[in-house]
C-alpha positions in Angstrom: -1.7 -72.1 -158.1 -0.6 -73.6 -161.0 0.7 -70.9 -163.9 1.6 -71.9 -167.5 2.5 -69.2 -169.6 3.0 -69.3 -173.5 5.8 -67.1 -174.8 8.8 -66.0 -173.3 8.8 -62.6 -175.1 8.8 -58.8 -173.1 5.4 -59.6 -171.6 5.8 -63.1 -170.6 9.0 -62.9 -169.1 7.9 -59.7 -166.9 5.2 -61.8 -165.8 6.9 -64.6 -164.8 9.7 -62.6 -163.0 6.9 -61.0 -161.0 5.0 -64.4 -160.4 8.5 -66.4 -159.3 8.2 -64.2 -156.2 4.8 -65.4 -154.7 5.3 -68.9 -154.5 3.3 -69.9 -157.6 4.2 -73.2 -159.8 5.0 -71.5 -163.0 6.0 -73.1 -166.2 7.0 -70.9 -169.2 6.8 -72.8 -172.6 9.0 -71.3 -175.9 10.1 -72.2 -179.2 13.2 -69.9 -178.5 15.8 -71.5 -176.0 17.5 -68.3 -175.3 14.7 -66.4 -174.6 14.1 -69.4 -171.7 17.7 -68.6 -170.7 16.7 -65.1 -169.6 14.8 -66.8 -166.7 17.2 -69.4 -165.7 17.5 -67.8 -162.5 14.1 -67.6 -161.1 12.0 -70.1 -159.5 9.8 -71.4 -162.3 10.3 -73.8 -165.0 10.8 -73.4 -168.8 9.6 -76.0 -171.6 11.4 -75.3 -174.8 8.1 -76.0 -177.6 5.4 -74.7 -179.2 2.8 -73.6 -177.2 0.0 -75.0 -179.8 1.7 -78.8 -179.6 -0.6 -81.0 -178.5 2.4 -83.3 -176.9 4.0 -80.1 -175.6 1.0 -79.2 -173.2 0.2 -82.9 -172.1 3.7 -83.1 -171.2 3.4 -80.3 -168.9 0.2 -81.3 -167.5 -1.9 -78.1 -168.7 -5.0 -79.8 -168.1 -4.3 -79.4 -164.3 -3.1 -75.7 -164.2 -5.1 -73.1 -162.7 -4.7 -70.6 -165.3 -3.2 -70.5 -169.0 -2.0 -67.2 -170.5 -1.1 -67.2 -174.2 1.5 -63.8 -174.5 3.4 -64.8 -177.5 4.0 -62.1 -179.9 1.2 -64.0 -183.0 -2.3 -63.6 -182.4 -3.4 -66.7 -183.7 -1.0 -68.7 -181.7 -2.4 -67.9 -178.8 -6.1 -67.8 -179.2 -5.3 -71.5 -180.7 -3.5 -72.2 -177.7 -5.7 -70.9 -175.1 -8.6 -73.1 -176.6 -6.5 -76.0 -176.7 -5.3 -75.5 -173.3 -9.2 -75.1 -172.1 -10.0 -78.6 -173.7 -7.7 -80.4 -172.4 -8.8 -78.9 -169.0 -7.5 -75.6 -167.6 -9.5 -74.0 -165.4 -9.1 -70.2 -167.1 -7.1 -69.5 -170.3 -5.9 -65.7 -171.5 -5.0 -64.6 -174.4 -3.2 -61.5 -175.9 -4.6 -60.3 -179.4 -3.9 -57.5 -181.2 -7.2 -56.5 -183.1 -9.5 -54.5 -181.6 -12.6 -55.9 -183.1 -11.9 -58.6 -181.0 -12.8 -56.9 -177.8 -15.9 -56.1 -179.1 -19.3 -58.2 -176.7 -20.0 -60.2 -180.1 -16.6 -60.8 -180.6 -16.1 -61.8 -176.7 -18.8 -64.2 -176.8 -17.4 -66.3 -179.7 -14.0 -66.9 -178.4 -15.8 -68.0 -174.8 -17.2 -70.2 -177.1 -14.2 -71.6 -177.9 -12.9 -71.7 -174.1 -10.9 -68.8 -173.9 -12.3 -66.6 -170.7 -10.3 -63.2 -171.5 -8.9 -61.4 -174.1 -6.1 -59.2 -173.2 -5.0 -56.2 -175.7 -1.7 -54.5 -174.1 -2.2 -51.8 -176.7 -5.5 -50.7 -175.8 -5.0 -51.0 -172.4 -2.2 -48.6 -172.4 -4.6 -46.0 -174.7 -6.9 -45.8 -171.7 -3.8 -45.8 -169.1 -2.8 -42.7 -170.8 -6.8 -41.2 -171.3 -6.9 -41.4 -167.6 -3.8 -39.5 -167.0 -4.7 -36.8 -169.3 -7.8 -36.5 -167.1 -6.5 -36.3 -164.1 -2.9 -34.0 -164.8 -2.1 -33.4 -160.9 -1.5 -36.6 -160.5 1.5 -39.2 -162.1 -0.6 -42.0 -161.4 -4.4 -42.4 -161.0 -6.4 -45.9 -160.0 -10.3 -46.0 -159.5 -11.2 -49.3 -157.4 -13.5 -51.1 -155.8 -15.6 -49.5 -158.3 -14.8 -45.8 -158.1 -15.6 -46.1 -154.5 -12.3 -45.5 -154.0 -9.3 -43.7 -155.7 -5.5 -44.2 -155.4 -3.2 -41.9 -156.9 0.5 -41.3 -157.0 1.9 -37.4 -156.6 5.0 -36.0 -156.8 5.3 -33.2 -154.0 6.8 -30.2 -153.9 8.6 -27.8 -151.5 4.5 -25.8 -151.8 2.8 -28.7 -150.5 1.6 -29.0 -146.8 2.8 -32.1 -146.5 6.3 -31.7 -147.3 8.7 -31.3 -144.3 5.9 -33.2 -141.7 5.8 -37.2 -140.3 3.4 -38.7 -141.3 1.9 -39.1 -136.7 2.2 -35.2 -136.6 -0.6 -35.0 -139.7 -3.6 -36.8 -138.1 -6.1 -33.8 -139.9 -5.3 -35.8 -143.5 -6.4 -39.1 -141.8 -9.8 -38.2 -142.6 -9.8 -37.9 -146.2 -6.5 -39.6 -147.4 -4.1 -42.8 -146.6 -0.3 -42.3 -147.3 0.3 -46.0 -148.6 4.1 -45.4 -150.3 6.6 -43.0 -150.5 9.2 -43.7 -153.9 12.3 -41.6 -153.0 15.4 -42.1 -154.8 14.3 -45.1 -157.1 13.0 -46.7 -153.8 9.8 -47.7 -152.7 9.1 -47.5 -148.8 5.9 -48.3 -147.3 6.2 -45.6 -144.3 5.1 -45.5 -140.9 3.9 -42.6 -138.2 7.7 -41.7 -137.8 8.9 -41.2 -141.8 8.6 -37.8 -143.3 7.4 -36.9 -146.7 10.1 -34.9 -148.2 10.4 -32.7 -151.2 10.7 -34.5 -154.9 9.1 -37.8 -153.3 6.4 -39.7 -154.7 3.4 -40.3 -152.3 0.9 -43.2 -153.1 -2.3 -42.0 -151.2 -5.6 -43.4 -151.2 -8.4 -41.3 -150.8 -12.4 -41.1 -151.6 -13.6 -39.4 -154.6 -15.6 -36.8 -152.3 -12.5 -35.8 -150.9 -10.1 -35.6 -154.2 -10.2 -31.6 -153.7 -8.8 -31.9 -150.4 -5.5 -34.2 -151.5 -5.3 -31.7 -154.4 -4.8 -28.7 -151.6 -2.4 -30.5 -149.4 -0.3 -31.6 -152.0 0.4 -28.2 -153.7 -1.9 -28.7 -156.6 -3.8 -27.3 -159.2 -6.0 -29.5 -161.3 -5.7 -27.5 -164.9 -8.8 -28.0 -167.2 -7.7 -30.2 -170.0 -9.3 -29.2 -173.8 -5.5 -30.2 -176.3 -3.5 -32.6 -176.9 -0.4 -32.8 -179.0 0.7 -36.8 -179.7 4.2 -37.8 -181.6 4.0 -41.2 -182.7 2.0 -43.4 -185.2 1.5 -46.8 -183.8 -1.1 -48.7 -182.8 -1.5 -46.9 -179.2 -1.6 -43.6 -180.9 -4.6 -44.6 -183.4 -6.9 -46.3 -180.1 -5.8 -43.3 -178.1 -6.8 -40.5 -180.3 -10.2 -43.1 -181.2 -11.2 -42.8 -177.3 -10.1 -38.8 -176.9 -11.0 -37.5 -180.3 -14.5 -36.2 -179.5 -13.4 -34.5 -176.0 -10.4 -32.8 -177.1 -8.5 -31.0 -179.6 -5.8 -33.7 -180.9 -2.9 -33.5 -182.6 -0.5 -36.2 -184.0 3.1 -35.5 -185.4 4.6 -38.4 -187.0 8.0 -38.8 -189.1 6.3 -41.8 -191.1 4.7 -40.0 -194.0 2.8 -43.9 -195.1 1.4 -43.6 -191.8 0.7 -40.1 -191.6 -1.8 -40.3 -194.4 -3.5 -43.7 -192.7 -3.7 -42.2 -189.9 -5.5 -39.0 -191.7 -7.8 -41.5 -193.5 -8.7 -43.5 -190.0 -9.0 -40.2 -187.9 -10.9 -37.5 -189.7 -11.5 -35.7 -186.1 -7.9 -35.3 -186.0 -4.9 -33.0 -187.0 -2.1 -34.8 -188.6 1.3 -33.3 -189.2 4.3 -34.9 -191.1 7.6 -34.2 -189.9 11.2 -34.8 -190.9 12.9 -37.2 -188.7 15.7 -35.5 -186.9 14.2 -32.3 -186.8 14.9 -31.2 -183.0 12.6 -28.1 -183.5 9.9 -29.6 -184.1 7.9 -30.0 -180.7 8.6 -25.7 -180.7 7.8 -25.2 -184.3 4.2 -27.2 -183.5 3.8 -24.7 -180.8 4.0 -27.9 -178.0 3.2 -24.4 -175.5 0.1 -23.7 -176.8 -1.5 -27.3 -176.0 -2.3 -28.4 -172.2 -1.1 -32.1 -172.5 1.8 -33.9 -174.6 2.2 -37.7 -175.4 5.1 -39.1 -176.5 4.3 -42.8 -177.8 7.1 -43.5 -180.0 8.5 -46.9 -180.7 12.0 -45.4 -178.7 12.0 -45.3 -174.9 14.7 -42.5 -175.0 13.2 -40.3 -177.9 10.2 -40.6 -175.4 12.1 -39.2 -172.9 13.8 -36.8 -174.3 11.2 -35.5 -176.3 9.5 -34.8 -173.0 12.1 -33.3 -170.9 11.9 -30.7 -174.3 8.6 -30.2 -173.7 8.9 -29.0 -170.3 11.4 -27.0 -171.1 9.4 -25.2 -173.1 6.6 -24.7 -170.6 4.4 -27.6 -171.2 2.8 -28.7 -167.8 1.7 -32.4 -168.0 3.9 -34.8 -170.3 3.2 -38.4 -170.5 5.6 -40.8 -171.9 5.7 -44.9 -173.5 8.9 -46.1 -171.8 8.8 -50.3 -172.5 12.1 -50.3 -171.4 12.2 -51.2 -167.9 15.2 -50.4 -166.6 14.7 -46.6 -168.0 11.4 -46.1 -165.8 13.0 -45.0 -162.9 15.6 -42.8 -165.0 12.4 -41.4 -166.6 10.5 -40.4 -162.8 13.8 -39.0 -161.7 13.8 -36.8 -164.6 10.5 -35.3 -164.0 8.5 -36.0 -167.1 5.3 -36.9 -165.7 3.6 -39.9 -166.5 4.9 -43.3 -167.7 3.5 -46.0 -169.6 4.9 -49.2 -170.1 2.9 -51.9 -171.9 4.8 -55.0 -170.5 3.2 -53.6 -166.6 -0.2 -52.8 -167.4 -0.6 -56.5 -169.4 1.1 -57.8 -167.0 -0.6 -56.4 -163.5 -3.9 -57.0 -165.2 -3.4 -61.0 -166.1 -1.9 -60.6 -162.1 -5.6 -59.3 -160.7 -7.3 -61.6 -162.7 -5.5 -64.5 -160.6 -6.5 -63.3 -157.4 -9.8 -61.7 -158.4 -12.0 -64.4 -160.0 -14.2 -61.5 -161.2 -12.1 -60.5 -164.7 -14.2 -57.7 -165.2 -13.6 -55.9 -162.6 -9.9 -56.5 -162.9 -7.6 -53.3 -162.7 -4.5 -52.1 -164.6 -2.1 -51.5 -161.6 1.0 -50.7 -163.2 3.7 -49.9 -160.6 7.3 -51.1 -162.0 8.5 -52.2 -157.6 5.0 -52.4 -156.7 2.0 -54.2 -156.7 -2.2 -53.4 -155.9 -4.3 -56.1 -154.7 -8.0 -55.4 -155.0 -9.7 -58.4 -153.3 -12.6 -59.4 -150.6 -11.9 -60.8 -147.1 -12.8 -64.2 -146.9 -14.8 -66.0 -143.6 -12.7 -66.7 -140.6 -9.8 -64.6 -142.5 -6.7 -63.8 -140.3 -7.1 -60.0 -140.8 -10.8 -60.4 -138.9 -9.5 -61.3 -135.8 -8.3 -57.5 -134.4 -7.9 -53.9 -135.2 -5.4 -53.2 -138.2 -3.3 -51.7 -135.5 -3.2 -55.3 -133.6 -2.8 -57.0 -136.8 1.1 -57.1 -137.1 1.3 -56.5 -140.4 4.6 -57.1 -142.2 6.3 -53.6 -143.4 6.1 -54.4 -147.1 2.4 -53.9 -147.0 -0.6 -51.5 -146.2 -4.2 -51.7 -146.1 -5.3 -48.6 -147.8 -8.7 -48.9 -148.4 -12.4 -50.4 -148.3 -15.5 -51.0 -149.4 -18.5 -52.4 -147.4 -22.0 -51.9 -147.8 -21.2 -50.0 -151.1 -19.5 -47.1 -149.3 -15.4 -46.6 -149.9 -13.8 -46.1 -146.6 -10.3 -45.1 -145.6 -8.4 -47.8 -143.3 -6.9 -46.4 -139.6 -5.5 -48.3 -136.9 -8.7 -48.8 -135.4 -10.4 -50.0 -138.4 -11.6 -54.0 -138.1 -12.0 -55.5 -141.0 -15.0 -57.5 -142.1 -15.8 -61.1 -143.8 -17.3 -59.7 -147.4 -15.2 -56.3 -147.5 -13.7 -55.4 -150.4 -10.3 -54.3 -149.8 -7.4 -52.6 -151.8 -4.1 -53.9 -150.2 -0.6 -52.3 -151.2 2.6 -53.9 -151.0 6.2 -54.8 -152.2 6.9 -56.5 -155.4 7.1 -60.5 -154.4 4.5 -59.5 -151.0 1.2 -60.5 -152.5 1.6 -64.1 -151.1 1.8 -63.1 -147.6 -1.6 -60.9 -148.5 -4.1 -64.1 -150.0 -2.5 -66.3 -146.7 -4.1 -63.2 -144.8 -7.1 -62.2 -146.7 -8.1 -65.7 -148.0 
């Protein structure tokens, strides 16, 4: 597949890391040489330009790529460049805005007029990414695929849950309502087999049916608390979609040290409580009364206040905490330290331009964002390797799992006895740089 992408900035270059591993032909095209020098090292190429020059994407042949994604960090560049790049013959162009009336149906329907096939909105995206945490607390991380037929969700276990302390062969009762797909242990992802263990502190990725959510719950050690507040710190842009999606659910709260954008944020949120506080103030998640509320969400513009502000929060008996970490190299810091959930822009944009290359239904296409990790949700094509034998018989490479399926509209676990079918949507889960081996398999 051929992969141009405009704009060499946070979300561009995460993408193109992750896309140098599957054996893609990737071009990357910048005004800014030494943002190109950051990906020197990977196996793409790099086309110092503007990504709206007419010579600039004839010289790189865009009229033959597969795909075009316009991630620069001005709107208007890249819905220009994405129609360009669709006229001159690109087979799908993307492109990241940053106004929400744009994802509007009217609004969707004028720019495929102009060529562009999706509109991506990292902001938005990571308001709903942290909606669906809040609503499922037990959990750090919660996925609905393959329509809500089937559910994938990342806990942290504890020395109370069943599962702790057993391999993974000696618990054949959990086979019937849940898939271990990934243990993370020690900033390492694994993808276990019948001999590994599941220990305490780990991170389990299990798949599992949404009859049978109850069930995980109970063998993981548990409780799903009822949700009904919310106290937010932060004023950006994620903070004002968030609290538009939550506002009529839930009791919501917003502390910000901005007083400008305290009192924009009153005007735009009526249905909400905003509070003004000094910057520096350390007290200030206990002088709210952080106890008193059932979720807190820390979306500041600073990974480490984040995270700090969260660990406090704990401290001082808060249950679920969800935090914006963008920088990368903190995530795992940020697991390790127990705050709960973590959002990161740069991934969900990212992981949901990468479904949209293997999926060529967009709308469908999932927000899988797993920093040494990727989700495939995809269908099994006619005369596909993977229908030949049992998954057991398959020989599978150990940086991937099968986890789930759905045929005939009904989500189904995967065993060793399962044989998979031409037309069955699956959801595979493998290493970062695996997904290759998976569309040679599943294609």
């Amino acid at each position: 597949m051929r992969i141009v992408i405009a704009g060499a900035g946070e979300v561009g270059t995460h993408l193109a890391k992750m896309l140098s591993n599957e054996e893609q032909d990737i071009i990357v095209v910048d005004k800014d040489e030494k943002k190109l020098y950051n990906l020197e090292n990977y196996n793409l190429m790099t086309m110092q330009g503007s990504a709206v020059s007419l010579d600039v994407l004839k010289s790189i042949q865009v009229g033959v790529a597969d795909i075009f994604i316009a991630v620069t960090p001005h709107e208007t560049i890249n819905v220009i460049a994405s129609s360009m790049a669709k006229s001159l013959g690109c087979k799908k162009a993307v492109a990241r805005i940053d106004n929400f009336e744009f994802m509007k149906p009217a609004s969707k329907k004028f720019f495929s007029s102009y060529g562009i096939d999706t509109l991506i909105y990292p902001e938005y995206l990571a308001a709903i990414e942290v909606k669906t945490a809040m609503q499922h607390p037990w959990a750090r991380n919660w996925f609905e695929m393959l329509n809500g037929e089937l559910v994938l969700a990342g806990v942290k276990v504890r020395d109370n849950a069943r599962i702790v302390g057993h391999k993974l062969k000696d618990l054949s009762g959990i086979s019937s309502f849940m898939h271990v797909n990934a243990i993370k242990r020690n900033r390492e992802i694994i993808i276990p087999g019948g001999n590994d263990e599941v220990l305490h502190n780990d991170i389990i990725y299990v798949a599992t049916t949404p009859r049978n959510i109850d069930d995980v719950i109970a063998i993981c050690g548990k409780i799903n608390h009822r949700v009904e507040s919310v106290l937010i710190m932060g004023g950006n842009e994620i903070v004002k979609q968030l609290a538009e999606l939550i506002c009529q659910d839930y009791k919501v709260k917003i502390m910000h040290s901005d007083l400008a954008r305290c009192q924009e944020l009153a005007d735009e949120l009526p249905d909400c409580n905003i509070v003004h506080y000094e910057a520096g103030n350390t007290d200030v998640l206990e002088d709210e009364g952080v106890e008193d509320y059932d979720v807190f969400v820390a979306l500041g513009d600073s990974s480490e206040s984040n995270i700090l502000s969260c660990v406090m929060a704990k401290e001082l008996g808060m249950r679920k905490t969800i935090a914006q970490v963008e920088n990368l190299q903190f995530v795992n810091e940020a697991e390790s330290l127990n705050i709960g959930t973590i959002i990161n822009k740069k991934l969900i944009a990212s992981s949901t331009i990468f479904q949209m290359m293997i999926d060529a239904d967009t709308e469908t296409s999932k927000s899988l964002a797993l920093a040494d990790a990727e989700v495939a949700e995809l269908e099994v094509g006619a005369g596909a390797k993977v229908t030949k034998a049992m998954v057991k018989d398959l020989r599978l490479s150990r940086d991937m799992t099968i986890a789930g399926l759905v045929r005939n509209g009904e989500g189904l676990l995967v065993t060793g006895d399962t044989q998979l079918q031409a037309g069955d949507r699956v959801v595979v889960f493998c290493l970062a740089g695996a997904i290759h081996k998976i569309e040679k398999m599943f294609g």
